[in-house]
PDB file of N, CA, C and O in Angstrom:
ATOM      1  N   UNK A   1      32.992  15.059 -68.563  1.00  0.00           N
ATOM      2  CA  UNK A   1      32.910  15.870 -67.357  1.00  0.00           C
ATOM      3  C   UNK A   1      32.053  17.096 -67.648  1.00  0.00           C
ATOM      4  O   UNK A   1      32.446  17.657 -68.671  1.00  0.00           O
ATOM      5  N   UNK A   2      31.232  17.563 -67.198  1.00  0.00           N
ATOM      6  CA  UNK A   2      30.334  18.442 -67.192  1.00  0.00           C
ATOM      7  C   UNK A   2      30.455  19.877 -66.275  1.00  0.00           C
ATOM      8  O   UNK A   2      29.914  20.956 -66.517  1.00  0.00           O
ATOM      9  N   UNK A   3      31.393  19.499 -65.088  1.00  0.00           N
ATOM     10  CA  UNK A   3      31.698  20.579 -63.981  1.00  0.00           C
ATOM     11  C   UNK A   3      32.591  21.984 -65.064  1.00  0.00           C
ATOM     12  O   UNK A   3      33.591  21.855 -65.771  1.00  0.00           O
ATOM     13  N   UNK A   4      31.840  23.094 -64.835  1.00  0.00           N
ATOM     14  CA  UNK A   4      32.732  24.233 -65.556  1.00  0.00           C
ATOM     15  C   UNK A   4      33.681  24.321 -65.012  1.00  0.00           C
ATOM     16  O   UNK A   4      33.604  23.748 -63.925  1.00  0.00           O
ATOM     17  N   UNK A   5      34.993  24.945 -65.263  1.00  0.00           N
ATOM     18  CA  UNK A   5      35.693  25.788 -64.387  1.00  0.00           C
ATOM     19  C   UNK A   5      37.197  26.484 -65.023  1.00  0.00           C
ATOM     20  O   UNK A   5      37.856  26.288 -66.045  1.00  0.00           O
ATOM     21  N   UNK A   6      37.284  27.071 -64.248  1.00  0.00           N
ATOM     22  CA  UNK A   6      38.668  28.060 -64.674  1.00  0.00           C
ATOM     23  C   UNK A   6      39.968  27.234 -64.645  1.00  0.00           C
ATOM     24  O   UNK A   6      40.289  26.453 -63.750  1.00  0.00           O
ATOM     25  N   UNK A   7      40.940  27.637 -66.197  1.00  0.00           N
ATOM     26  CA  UNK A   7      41.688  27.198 -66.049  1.00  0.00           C
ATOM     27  C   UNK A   7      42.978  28.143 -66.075  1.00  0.00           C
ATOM     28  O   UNK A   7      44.009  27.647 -66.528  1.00  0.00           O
ATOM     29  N   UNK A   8      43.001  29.349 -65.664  1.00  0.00           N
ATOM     30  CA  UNK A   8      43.970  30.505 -65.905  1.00  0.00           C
ATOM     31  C   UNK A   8      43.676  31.580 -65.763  1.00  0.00           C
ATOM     32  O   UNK A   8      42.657  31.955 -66.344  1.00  0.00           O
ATOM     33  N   UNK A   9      44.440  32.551 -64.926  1.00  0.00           N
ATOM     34  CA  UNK A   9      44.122  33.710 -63.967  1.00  0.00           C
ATOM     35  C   UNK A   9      45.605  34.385 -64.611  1.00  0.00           C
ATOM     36  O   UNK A   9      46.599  34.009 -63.990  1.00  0.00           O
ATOM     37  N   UNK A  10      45.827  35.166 -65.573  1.00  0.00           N
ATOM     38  CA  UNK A  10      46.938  35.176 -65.639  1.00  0.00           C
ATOM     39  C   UNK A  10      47.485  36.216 -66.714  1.00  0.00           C
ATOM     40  O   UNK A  10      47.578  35.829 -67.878  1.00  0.00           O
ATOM     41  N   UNK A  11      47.915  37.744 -66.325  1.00  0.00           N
ATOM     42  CA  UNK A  11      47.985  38.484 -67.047  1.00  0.00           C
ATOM     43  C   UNK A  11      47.107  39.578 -67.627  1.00  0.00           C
ATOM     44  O   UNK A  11      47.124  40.113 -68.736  1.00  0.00           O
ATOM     45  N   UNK A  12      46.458  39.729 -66.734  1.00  0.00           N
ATOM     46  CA  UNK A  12      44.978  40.353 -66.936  1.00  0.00           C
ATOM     47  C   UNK A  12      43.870  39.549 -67.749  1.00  0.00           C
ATOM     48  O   UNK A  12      42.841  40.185 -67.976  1.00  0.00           O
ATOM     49  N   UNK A  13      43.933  38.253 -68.215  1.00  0.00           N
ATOM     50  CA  UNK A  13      42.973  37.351 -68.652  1.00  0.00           C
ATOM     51  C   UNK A  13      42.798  36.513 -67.953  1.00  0.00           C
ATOM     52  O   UNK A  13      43.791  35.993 -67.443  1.00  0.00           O
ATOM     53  N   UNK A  14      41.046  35.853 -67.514  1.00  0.00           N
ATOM     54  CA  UNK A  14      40.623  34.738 -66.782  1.00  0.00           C
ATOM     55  C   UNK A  14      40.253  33.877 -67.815  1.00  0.00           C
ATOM     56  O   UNK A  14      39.495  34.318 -68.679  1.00  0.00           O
ATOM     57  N   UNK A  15      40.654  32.721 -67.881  1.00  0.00           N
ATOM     58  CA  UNK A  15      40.223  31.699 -69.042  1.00  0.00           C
ATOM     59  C   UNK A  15      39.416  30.623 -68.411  1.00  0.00           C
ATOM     60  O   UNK A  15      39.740  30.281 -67.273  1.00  0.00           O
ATOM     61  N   UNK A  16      38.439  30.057 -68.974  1.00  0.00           N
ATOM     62  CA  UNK A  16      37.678  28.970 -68.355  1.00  0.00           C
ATOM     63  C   UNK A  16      37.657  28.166 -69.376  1.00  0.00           C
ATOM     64  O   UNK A  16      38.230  28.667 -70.343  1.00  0.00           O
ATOM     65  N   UNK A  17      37.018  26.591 -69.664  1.00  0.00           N
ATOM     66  CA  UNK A  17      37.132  25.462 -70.031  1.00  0.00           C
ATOM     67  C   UNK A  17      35.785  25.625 -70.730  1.00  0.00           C
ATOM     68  O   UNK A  17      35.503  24.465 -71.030  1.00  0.00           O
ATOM     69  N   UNK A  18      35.126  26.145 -71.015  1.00  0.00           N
ATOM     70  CA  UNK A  18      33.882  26.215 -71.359  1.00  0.00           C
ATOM     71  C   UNK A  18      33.880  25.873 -73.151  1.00  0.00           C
ATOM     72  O   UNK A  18      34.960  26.264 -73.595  1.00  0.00           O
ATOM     73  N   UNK A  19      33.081  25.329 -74.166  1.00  0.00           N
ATOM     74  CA  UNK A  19      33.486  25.031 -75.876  1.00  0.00           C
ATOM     75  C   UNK A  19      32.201  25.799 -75.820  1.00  0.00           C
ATOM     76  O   UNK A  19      31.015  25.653 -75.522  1.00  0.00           O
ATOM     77  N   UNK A  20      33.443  27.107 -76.466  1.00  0.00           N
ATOM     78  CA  UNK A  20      34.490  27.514 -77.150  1.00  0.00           C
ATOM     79  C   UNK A  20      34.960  28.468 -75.516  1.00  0.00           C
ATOM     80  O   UNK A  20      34.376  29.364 -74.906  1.00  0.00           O
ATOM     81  N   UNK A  21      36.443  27.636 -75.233  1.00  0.00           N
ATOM     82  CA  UNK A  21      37.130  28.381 -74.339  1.00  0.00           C
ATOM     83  C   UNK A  21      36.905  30.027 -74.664  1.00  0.00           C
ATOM     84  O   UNK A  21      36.987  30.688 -75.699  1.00  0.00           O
ATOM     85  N   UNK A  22      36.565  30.369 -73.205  1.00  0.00           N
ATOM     86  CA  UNK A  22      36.081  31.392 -72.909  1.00  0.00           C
ATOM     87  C   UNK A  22      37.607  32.320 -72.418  1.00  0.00           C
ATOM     88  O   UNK A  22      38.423  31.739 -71.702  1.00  0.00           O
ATOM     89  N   UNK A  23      37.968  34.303 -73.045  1.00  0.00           N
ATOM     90  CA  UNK A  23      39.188  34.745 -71.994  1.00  0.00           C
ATOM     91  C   UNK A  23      38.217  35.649 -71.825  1.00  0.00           C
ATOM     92  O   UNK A  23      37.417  35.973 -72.702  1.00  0.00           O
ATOM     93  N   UNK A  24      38.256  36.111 -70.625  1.00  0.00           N
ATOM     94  CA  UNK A  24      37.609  37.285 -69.848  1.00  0.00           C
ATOM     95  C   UNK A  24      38.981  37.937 -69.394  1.00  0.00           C
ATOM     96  O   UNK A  24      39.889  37.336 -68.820  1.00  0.00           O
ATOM     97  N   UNK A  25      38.969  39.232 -69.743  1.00  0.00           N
ATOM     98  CA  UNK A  25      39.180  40.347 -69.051  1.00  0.00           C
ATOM     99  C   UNK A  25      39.092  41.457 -68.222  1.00  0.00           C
ATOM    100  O   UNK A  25      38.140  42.202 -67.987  1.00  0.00           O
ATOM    101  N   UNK A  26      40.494  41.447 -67.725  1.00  0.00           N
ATOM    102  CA  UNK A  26      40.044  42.744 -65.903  1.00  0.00           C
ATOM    103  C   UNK A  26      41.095  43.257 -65.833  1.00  0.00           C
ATOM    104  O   UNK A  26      42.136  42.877 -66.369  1.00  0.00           O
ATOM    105  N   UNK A  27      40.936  44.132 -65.193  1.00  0.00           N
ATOM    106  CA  UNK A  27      41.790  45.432 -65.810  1.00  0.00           C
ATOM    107  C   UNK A  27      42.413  45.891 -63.832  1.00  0.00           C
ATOM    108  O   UNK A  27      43.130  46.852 -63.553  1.00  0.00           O
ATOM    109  N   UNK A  28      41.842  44.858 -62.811  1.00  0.00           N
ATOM    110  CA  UNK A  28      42.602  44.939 -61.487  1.00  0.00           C
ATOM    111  C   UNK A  28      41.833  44.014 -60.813  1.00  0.00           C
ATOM    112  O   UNK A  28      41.009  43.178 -61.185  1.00  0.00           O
ATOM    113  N   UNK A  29      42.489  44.496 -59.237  1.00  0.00           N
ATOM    114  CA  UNK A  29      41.868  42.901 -58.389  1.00  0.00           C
ATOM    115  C   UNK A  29      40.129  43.005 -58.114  1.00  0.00           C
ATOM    116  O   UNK A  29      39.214  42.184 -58.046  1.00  0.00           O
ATOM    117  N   UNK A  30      40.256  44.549 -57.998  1.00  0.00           N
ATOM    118  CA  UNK A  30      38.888  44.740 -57.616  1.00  0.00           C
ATOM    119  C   UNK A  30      37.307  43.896 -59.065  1.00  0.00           C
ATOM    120  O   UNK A  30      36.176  43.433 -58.913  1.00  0.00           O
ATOM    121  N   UNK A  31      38.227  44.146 -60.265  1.00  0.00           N
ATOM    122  CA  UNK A  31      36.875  43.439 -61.033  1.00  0.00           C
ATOM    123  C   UNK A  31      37.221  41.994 -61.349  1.00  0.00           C
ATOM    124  O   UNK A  31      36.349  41.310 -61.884  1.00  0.00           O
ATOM    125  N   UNK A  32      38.817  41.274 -60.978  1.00  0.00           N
ATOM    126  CA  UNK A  32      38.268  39.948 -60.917  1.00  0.00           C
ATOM    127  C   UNK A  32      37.846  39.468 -59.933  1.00  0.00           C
ATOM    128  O   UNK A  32      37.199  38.434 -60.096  1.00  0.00           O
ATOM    129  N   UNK A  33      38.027  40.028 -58.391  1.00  0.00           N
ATOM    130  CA  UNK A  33      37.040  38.974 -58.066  1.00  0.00           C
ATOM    131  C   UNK A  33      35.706  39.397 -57.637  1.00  0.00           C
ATOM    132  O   UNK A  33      35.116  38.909 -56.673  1.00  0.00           O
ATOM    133  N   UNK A  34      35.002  40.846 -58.821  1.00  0.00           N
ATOM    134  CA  UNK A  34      33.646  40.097 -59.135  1.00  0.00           C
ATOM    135  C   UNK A  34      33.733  39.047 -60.065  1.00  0.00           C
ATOM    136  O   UNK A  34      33.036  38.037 -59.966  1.00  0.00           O
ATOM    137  N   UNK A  35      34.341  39.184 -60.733  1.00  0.00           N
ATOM    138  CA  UNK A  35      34.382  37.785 -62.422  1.00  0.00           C
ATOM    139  C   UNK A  35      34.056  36.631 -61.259  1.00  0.00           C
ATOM    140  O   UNK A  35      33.131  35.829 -61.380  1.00  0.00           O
ATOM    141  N   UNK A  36      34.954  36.671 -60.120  1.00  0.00           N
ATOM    142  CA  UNK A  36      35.533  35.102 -59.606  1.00  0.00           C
ATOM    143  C   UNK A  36      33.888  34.739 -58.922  1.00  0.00           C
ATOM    144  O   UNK A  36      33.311  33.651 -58.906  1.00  0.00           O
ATOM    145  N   UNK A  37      33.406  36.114 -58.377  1.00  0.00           N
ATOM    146  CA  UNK A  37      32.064  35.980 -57.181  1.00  0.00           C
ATOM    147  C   UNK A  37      30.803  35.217 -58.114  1.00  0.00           C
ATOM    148  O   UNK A  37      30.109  34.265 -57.757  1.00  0.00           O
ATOM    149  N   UNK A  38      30.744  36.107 -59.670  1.00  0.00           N
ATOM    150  CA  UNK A  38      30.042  35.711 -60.485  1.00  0.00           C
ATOM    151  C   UNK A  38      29.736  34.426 -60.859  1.00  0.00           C
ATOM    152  O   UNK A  38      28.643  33.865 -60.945  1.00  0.00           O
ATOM    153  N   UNK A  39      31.456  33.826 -61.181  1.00  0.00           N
ATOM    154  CA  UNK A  39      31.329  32.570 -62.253  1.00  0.00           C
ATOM    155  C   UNK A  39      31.065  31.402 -61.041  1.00  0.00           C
ATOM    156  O   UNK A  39      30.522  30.321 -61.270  1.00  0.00           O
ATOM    157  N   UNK A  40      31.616  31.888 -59.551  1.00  0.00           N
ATOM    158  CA  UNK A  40      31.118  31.160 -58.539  1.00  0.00           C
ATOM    159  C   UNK A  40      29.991  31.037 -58.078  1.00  0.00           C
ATOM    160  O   UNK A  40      29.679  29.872 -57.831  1.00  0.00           O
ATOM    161  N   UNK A  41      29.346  31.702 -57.892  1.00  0.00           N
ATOM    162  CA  UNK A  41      27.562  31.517 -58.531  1.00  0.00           C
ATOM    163  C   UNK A  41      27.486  30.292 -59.437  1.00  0.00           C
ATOM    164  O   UNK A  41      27.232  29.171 -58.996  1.00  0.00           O
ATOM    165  N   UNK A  42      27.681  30.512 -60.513  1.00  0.00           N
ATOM    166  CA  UNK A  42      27.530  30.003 -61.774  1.00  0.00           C
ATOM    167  C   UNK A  42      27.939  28.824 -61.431  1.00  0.00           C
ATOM    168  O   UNK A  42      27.444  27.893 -62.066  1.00  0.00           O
ATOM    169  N   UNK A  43      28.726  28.566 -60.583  1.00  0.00           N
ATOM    170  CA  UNK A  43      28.682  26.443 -60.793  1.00  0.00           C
ATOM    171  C   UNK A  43      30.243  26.684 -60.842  1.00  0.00           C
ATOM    172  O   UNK A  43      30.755  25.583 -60.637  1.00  0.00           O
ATOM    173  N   UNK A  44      31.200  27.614 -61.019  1.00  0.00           N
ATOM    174  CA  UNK A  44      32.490  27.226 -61.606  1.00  0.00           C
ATOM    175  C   UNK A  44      33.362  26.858 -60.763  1.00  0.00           C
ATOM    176  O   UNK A  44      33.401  27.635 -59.809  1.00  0.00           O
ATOM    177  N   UNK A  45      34.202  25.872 -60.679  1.00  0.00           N
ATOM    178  CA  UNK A  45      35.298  25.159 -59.939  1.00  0.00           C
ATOM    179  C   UNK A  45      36.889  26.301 -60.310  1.00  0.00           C
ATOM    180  O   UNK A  45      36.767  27.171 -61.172  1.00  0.00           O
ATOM    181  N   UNK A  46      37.963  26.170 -59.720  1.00  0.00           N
ATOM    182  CA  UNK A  46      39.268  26.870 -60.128  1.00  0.00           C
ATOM    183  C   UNK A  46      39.933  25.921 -59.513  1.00  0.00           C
ATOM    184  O   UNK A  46      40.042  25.460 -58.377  1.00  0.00           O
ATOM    185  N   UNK A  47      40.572  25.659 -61.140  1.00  0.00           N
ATOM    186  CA  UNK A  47      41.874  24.636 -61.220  1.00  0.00           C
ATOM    187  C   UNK A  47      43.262  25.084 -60.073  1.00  0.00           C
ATOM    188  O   UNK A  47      43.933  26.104 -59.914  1.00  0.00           O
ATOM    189  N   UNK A  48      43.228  23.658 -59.403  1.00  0.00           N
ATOM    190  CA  UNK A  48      44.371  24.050 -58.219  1.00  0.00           C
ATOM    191  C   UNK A  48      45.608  22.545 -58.114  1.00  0.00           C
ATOM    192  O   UNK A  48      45.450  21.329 -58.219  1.00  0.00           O
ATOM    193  N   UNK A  49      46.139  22.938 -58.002  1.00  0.00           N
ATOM    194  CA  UNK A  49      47.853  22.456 -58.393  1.00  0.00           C
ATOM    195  C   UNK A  49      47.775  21.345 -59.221  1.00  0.00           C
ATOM    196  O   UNK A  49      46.709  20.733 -59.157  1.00  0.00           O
ATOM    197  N   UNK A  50      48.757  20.852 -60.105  1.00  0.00           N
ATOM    198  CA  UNK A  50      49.723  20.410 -59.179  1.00  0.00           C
ATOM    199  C   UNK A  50      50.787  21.581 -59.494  1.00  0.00           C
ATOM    200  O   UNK A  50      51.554  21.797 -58.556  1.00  0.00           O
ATOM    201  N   UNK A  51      51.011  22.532 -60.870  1.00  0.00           N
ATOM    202  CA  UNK A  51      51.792  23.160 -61.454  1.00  0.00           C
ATOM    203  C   UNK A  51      51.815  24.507 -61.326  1.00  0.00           C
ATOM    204  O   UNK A  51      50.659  24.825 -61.046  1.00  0.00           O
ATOM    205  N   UNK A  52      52.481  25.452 -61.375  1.00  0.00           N
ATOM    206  CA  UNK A  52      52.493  26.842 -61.799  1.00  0.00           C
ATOM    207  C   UNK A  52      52.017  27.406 -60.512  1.00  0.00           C
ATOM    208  O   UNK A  52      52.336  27.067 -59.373  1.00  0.00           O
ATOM    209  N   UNK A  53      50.915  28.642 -61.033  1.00  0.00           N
ATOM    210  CA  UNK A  53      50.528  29.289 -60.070  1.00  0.00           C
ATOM    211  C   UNK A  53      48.730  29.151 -60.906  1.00  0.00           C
ATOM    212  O   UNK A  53      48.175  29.820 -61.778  1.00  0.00           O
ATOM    213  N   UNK A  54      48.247  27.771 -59.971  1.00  0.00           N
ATOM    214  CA  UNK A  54      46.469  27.738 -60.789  1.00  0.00           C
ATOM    215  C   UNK A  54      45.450  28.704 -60.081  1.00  0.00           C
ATOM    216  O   UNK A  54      45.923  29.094 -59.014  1.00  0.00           O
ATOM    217  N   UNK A  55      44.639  29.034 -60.249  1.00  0.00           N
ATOM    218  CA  UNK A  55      43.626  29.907 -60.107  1.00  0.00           C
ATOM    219  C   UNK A  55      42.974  29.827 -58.960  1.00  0.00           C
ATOM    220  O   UNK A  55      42.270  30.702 -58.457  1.00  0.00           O
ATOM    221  N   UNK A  56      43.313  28.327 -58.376  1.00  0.00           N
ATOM    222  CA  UNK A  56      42.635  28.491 -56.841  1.00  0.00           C
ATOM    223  C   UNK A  56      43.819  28.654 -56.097  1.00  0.00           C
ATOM    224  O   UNK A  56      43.542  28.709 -54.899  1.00  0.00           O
ATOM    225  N   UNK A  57      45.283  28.776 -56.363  1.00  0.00           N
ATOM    226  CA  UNK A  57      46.257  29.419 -55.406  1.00  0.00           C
ATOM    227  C   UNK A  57      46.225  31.430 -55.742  1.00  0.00           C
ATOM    228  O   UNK A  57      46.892  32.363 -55.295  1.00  0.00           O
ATOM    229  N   UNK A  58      45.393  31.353 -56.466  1.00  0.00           N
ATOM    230  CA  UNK A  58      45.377  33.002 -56.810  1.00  0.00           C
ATOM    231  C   UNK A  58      44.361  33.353 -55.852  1.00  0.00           C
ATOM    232  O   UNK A  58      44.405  34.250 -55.011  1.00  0.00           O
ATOM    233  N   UNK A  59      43.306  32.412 -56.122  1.00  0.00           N
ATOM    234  CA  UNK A  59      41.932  33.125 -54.938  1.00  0.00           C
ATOM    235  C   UNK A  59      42.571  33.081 -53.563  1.00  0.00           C
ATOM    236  O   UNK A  59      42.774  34.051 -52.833  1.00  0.00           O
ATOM    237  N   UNK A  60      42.825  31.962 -53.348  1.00  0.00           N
ATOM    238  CA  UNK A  60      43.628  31.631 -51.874  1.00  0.00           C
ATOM    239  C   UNK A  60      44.850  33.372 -51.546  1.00  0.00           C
ATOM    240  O   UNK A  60      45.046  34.059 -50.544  1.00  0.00           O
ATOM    241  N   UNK A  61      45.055  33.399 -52.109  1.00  0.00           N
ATOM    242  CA  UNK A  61      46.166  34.345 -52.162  1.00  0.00           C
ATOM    243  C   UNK A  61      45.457  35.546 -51.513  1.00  0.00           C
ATOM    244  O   UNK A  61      45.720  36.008 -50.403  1.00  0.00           O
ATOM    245  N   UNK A  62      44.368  36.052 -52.509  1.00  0.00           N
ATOM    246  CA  UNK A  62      43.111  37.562 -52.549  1.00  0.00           C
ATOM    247  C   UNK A  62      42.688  36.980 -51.312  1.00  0.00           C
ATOM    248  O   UNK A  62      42.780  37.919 -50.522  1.00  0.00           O
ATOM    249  N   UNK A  63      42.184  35.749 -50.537  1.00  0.00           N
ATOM    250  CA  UNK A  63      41.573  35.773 -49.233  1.00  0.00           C
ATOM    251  C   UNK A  63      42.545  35.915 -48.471  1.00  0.00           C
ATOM    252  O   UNK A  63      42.194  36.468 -47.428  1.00  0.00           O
ATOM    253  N   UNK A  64      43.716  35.647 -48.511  1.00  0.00           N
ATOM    254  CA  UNK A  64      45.121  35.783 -47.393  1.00  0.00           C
ATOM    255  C   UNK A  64      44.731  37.297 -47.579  1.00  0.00           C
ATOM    256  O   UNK A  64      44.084  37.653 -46.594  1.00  0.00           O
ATOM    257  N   UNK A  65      44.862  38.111 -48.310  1.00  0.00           N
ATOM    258  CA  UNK A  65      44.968  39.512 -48.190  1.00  0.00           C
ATOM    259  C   UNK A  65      44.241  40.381 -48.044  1.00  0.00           C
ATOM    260  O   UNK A  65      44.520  41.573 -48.171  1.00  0.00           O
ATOM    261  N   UNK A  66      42.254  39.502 -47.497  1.00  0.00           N
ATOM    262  CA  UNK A  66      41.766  40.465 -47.201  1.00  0.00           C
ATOM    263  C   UNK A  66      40.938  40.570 -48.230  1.00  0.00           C
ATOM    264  O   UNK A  66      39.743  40.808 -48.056  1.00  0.00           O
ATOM    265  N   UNK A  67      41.442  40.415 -49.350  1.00  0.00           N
ATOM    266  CA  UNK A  67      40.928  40.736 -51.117  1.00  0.00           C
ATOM    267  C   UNK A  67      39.737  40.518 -51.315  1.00  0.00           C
ATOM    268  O   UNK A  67      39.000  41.319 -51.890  1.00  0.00           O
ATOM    269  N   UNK A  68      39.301  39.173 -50.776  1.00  0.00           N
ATOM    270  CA  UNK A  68      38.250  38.514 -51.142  1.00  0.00           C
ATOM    271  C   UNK A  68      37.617  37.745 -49.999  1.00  0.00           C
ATOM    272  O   UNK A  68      38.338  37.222 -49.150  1.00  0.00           O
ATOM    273  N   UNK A  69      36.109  37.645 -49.939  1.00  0.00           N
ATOM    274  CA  UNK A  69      35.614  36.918 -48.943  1.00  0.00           C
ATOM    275  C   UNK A  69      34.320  36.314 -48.734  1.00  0.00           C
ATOM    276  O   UNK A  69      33.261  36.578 -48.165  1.00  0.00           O
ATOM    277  N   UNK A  70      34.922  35.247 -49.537  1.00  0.00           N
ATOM    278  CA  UNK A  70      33.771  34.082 -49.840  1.00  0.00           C
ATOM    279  C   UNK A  70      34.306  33.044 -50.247  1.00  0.00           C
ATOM    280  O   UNK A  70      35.418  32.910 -50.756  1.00  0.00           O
ATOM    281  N   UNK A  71      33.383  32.150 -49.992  1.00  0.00           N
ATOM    282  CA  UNK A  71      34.385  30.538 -50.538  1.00  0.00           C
ATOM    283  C   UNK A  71      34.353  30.240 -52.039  1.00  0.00           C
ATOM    284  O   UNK A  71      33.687  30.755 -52.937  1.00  0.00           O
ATOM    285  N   UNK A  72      35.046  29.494 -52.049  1.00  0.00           N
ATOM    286  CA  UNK A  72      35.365  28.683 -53.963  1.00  0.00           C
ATOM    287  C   UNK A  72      35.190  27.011 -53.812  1.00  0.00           C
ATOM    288  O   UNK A  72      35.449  26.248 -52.881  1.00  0.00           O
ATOM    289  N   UNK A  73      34.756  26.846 -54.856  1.00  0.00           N
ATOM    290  CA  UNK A  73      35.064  25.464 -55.426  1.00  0.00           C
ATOM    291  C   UNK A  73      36.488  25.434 -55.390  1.00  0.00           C
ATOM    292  O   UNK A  73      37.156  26.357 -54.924  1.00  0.00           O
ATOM    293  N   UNK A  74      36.983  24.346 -55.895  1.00  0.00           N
ATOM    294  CA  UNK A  74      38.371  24.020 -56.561  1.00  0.00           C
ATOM    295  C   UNK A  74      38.384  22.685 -56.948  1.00  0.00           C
ATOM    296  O   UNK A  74      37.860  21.875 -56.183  1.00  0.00           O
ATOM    297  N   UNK A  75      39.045  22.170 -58.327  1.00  0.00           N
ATOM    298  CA  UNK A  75      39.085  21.486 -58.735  1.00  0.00           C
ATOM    299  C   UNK A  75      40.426  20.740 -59.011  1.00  0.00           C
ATOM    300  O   UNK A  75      41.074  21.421 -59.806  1.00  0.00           O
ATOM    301  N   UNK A  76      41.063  19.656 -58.678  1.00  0.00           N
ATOM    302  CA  UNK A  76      42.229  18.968 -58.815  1.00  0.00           C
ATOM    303  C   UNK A  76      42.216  17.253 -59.974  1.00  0.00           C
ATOM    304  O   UNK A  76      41.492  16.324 -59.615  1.00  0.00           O
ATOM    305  N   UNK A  77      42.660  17.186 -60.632  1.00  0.00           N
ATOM    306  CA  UNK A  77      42.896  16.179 -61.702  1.00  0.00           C
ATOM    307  C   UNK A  77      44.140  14.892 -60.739  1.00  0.00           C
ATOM    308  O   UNK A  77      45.154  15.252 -60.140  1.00  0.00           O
ATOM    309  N   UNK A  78      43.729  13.686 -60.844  1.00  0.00           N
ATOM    310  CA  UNK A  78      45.310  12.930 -61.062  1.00  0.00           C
ATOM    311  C   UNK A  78      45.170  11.586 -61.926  1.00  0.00           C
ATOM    312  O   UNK A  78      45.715  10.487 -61.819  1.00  0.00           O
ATOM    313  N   UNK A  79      44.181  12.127 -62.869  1.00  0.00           N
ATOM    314  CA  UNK A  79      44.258  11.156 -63.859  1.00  0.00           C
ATOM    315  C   UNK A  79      42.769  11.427 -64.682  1.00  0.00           C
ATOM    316  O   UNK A  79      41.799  11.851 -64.054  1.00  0.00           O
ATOM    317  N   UNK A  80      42.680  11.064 -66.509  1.00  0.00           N
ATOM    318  CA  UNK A  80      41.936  11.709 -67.530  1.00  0.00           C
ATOM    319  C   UNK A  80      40.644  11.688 -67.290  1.00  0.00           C
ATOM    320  O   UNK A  80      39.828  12.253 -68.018  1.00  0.00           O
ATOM    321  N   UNK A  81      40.283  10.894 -66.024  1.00  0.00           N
ATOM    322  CA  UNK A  81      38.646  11.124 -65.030  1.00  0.00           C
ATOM    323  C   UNK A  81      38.447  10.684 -64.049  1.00  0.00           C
ATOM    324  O   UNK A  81      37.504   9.985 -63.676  1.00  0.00           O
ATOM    325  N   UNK A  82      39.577  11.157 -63.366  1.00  0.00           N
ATOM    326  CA  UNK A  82      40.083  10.869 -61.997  1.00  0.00           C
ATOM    327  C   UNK A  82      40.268  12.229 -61.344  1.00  0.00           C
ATOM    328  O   UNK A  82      41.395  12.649 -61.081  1.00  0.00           O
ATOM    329  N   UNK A  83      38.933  13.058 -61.027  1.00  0.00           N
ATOM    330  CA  UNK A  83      39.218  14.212 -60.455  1.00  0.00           C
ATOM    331  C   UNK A  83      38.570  14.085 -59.130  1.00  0.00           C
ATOM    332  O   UNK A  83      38.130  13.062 -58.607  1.00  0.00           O
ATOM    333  N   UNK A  84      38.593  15.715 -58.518  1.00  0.00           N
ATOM    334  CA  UNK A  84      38.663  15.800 -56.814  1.00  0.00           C
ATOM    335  C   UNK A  84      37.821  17.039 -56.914  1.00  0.00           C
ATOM    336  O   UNK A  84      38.491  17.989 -57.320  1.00  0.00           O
ATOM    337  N   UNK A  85      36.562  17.330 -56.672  1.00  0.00           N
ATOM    338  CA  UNK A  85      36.198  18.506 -56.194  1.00  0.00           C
ATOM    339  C   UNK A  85      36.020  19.135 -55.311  1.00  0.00           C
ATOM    340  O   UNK A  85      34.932  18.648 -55.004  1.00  0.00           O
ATOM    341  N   UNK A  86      36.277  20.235 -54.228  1.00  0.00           N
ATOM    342  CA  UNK A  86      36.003  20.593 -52.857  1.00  0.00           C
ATOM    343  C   UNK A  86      36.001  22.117 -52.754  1.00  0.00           C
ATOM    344  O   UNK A  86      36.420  22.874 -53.630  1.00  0.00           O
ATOM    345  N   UNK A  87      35.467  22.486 -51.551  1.00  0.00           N
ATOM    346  CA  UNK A  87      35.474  23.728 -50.978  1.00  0.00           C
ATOM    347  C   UNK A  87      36.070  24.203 -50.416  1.00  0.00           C
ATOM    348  O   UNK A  87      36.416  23.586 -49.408  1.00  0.00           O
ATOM    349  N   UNK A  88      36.662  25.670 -50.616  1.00  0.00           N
ATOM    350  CA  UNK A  88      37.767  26.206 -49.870  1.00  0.00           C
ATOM    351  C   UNK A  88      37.262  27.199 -49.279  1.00  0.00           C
ATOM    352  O   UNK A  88      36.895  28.208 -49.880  1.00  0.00           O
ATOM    353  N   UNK A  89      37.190  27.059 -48.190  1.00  0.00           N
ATOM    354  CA  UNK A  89      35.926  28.156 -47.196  1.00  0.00           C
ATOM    355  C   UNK A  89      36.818  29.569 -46.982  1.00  0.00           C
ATOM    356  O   UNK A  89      38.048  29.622 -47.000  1.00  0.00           O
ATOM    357  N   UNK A  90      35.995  30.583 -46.797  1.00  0.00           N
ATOM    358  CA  UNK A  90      36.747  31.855 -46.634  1.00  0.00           C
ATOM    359  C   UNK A  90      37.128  32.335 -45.543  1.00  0.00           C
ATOM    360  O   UNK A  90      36.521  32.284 -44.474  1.00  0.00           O
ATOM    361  N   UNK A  91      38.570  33.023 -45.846  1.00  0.00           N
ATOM    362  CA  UNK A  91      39.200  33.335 -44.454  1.00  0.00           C
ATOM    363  C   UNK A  91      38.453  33.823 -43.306  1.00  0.00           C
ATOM    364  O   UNK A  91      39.031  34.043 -42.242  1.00  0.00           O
TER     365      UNK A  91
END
């Protein structure tokens, strides 16, 4: 698979899938989602469910609130190359 993308938004670190896994740090909402505007440019997808709280229920979250406003990739797995890519347009 070749598609980049984030796999963790979580604690003041953004982690992506990139070799050698990449953690970026932000220090509030306002500089991740430049990180998020950036790496979205960049081609990057954000891992979204089936578990936890993934990185495209975090963006989803920042556009419910106004936070953010622009669309994302998102990326979903249900099997070892059996994935789903799509767009989640902005509020």
């Amino acid at each position: 698979m070749t598609q980049k993308y984030v796999t963790s938004i979580q604690g003041g670190i953004l982690k992506t899938a990139d070799v050698p896994e990449r953690e970026i740090p932000f220090q509030d909402i306002a500089r991740l989602v430049v990180l998020v505007k950036q790496l979205s440019a960049q081609g990057y997808a954000f891992v979204d469910a089936p578990s936890g709280w993934p990185p495209a229920a975090v963006l989803q979250q920042l556009q419910e609130q106004g936070q953010m406003d622009f669309s994302f990739t998102a990326i979903t797995w249900s099997g070892p190359r059996d994935y789903r890519i799509y767009q989640v347009p902005e509020c």
